[in-house]
C-alpha positions as CSV (number, residue, x, y, z in Angstrom):
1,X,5.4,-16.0,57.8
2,X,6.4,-18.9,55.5
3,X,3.1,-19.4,53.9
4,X,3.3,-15.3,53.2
5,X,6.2,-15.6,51.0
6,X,5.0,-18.5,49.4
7,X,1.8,-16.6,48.6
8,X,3.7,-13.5,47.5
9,X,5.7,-16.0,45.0
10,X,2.6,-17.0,43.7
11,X,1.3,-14.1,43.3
12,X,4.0,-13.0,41.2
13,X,4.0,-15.6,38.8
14,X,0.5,-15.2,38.4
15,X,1.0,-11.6,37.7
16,X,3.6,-12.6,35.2
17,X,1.8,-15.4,32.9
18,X,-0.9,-12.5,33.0
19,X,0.8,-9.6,31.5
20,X,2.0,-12.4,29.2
21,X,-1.3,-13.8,28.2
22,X,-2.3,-10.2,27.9
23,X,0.4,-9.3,25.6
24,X,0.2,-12.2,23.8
25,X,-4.0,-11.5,23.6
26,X,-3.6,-7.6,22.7
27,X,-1.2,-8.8,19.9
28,X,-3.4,-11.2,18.6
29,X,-6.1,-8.7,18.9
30,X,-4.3,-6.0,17.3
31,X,-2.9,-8.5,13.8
32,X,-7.0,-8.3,13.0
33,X,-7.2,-4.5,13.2
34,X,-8.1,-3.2,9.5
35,X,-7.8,-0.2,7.9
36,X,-10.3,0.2,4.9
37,X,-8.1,3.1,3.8
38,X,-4.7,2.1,4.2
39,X,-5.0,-1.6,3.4
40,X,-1.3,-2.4,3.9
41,X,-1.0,-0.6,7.2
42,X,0.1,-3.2,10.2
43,X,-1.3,-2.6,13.8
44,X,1.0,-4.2,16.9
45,X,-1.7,-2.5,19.3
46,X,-4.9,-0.8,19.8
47,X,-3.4,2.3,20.6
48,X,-1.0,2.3,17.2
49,X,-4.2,1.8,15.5
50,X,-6.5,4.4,17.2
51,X,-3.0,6.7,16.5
52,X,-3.5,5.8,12.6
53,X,-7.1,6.7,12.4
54,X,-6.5,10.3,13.8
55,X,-3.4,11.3,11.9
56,X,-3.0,13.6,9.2
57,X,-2.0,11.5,6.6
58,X,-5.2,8.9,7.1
59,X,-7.6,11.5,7.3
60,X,-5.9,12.7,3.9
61,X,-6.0,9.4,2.2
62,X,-9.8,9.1,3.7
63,X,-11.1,12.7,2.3
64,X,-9.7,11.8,-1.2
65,X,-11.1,8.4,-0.7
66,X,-14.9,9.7,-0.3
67,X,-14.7,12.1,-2.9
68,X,-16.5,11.4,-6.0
69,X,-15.5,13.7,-8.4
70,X,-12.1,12.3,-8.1
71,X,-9.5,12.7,-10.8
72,X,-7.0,9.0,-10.9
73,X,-3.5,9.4,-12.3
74,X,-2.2,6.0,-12.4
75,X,1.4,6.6,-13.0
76,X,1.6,8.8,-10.0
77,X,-0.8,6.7,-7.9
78,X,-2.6,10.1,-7.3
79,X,-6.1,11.2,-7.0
80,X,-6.9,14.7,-7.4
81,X,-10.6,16.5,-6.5
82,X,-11.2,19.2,-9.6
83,X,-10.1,19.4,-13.1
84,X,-7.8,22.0,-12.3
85,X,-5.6,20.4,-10.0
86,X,-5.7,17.5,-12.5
87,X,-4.7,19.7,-15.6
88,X,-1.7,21.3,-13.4
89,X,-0.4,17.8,-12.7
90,X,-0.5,16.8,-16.1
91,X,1.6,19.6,-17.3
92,X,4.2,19.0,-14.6
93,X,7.1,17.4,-14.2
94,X,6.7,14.6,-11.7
95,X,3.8,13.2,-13.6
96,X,6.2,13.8,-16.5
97,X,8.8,11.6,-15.2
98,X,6.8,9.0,-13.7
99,X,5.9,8.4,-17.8
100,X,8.7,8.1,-18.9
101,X,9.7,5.7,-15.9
102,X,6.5,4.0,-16.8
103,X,7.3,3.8,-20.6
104,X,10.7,2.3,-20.0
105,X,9.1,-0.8,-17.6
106,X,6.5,-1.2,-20.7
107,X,9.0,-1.4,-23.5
108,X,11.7,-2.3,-22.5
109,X,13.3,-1.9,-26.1
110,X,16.9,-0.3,-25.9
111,X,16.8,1.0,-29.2
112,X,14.5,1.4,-32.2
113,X,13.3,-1.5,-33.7
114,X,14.5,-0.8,-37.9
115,X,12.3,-2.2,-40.6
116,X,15.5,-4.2,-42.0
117,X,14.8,-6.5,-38.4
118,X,11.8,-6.2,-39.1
119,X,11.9,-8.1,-42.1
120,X,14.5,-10.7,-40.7
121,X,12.0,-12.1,-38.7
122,X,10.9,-15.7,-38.9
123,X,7.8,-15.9,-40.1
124,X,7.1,-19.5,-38.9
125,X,7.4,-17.9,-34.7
126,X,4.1,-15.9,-35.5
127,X,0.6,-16.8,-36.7
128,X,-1.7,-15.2,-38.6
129,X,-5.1,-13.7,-36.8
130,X,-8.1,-12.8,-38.4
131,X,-9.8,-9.6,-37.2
132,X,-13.5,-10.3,-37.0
């Protein structure tokens, strides 16, 4: 009876470093998962992954992906399939806004620059270039 419970301990521990080892091997397996789509998408298992390849918003991402008429807004990080859909973005106002937000990163000017600082320049910071 002695030896039973001893076994039955065993057992148990076994069963333990297992589901460890198999945690420890499904998260390991799951950190080399890749999406070709969604390159910054993170898998913790092969069931989040198989999730991601069947939702809505992959399959999106994937359609736009393989089309090859596609229209690229870069400001908007959006990629639209006819020219009509890309001359109604253009007109409206999120791609409008993302311009300006995109303008203001560029030049980062507060104001205007005047001719008078213009001329106040240094000459000696610049050098000449010749165009060829």
């Amino acid at each position: 009876m002695a030896d039973e419970a001893a076994s039955a301990e065993e057992n148990t521990a076994c069963t333990k470093t297992s589901k460890r080892k198999l945690k420890r091997l499904q998260v390991e397996a799951a950190s080399k998962l890749r999406c070709e789509v969604c390159p910054d998408k993170k898998f913790t298992s092969l069931k989040m992954y198989d999730d991601h390849m069947a939702s809505k918003k992959h399959l999106k991402k994937k359609r736009k992906k393989e089309t090859t008429d596609a229209w690229v807004c870069g400001a908007c990080d959006l990629t639209l399939s006819s020219q009509k859909e890309w001359t109604k973005h253009l007109v409206g106002q999120r791609h409008h806004n993302k311009l300006k937000e995109w303008g203001a990163k560029l030049f980062t000017t507060s104001s205007p620059v005047t001719q008078q600082e213009i001329e106040s320049l240094d000459d000696s910071q610049f050098e000449e270039i010749e165009d060829d």
